[in-house]
BALO-191819 format. One record per residue (C-alpha): residue in three letters; z, y, x; residue number from 1. Coordinates in steps of 0.5 Angstrom, whole numbers, plus 500, padded with zeros to 3 digits. Layout:
BEGIN
<ALA, <Z, Y, X>, NUM>
...
END
This chain:
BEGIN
<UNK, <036, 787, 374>, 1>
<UNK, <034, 793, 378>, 2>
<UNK, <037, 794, 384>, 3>
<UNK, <043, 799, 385>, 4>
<UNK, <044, 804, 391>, 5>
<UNK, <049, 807, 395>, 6>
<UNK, <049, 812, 400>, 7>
<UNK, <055, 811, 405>, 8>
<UNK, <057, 815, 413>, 9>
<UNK, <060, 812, 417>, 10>
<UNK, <063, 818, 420>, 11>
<UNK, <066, 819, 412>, 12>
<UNK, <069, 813, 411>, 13>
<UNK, <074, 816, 406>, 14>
<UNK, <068, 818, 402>, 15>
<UNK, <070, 812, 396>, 16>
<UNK, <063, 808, 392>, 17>
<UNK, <063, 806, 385>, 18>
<UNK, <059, 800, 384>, 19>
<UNK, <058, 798, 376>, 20>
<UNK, <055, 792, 374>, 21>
<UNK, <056, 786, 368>, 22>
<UNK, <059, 780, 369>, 23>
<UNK, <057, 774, 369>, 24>
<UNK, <049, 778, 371>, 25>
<UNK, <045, 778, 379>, 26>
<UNK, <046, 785, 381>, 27>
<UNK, <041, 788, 387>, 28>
<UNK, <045, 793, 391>, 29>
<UNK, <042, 797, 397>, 30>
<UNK, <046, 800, 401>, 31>
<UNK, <043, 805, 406>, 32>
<UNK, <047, 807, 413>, 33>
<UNK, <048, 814, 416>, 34>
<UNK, <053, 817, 422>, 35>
<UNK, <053, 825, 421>, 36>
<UNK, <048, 825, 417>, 37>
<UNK, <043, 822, 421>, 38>
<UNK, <041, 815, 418>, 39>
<UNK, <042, 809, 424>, 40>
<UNK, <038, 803, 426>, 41>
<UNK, <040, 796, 425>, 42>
<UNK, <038, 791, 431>, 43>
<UNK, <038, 784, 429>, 44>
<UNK, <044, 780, 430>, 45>
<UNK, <048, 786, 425>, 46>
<UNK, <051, 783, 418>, 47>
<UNK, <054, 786, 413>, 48>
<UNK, <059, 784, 408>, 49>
<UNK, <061, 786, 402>, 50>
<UNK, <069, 784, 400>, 51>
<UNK, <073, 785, 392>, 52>
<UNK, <079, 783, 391>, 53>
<UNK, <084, 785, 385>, 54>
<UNK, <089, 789, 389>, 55>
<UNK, <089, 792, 396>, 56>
<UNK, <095, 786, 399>, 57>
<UNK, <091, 781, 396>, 58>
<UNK, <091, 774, 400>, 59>
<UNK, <084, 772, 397>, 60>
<UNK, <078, 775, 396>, 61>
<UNK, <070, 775, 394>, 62>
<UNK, <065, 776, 400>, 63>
<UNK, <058, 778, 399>, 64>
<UNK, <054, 777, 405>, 65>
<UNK, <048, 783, 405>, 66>
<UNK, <041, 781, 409>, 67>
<UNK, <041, 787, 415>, 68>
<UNK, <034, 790, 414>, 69>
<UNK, <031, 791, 422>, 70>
<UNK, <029, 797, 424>, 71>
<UNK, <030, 801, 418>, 72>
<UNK, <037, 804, 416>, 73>
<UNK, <039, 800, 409>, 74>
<UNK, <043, 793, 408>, 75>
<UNK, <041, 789, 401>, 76>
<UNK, <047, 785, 397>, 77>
<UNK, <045, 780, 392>, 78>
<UNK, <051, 777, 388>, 79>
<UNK, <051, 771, 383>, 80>
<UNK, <053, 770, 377>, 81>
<UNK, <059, 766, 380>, 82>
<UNK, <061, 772, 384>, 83>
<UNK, <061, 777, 377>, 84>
<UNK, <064, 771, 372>, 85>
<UNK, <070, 776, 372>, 86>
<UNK, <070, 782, 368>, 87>
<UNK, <075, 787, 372>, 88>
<UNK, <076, 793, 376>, 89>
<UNK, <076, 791, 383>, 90>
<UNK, <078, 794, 389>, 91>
<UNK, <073, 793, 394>, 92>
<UNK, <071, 794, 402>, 93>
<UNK, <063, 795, 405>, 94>
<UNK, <063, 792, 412>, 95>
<UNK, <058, 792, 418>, 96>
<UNK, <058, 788, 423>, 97>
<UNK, <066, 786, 421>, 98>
<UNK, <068, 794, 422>, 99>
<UNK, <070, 797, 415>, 100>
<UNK, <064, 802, 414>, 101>
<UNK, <068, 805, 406>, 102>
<UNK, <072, 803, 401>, 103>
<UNK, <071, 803, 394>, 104>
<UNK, <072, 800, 386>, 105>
<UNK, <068, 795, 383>, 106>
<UNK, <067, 795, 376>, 107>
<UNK, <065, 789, 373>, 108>
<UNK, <064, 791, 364>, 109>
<UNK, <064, 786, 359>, 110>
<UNK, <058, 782, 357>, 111>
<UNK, <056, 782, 350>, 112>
<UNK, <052, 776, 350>, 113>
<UNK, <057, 771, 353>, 114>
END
């Protein structure tokens, strides 16, 4: 599967994502980091953490832990088939270095061939 992109600013946390993907599949997601504009870079010992839940108050939730890209500007998620099982609107949250970076929906379509 060809890994999907997201482009999200730091200083416009209020800007909202949409990622898509089928349940039950192995997405691929880069996302790429800015503040103002510029892009930052990520040092080593920065994590990043992709969060979904069906609702906001949820008490539970699932986590996706990205792999940080030193040097560079870009954090990439790889989520499993267990993470996707669950066809479903999701509301979700992109987290660097346990500070909320954006928050967004995650759809997760209906598989044909399951």
């Amino acid at each position: 599967m060809a890994t999907k992109t997201l482009y999200i600013d730091t200083q416009r946390q209020g800007q909202g994502f949409l990622f898509e993907a089928t349940e039950g599949s192995t997405p691929s997601l880069r996302v790429y980091i800015s503040a103002n504009g510029s892009d930052i870079t990520l040092e080593s010992g920065d994590e990043g953490v992709f969060t979904y839940a069906y609702s906001r108050t949820a008490s539970s939730f699932t986590s996706v832990a990205g792999v940080a890209n030193v040097g560079s500007n870009f954090i990439d998620f790889e989520f499993t088939a267990l993470e996707t099982a669950t066809r479903g609107k999701y509301f979700a949250s992109i987290f660097v270095d346990n500070i909320v970076q954006t928050d967004g929906i995650l759809t997760l379509k209906a598989n044909g061939a399951i």
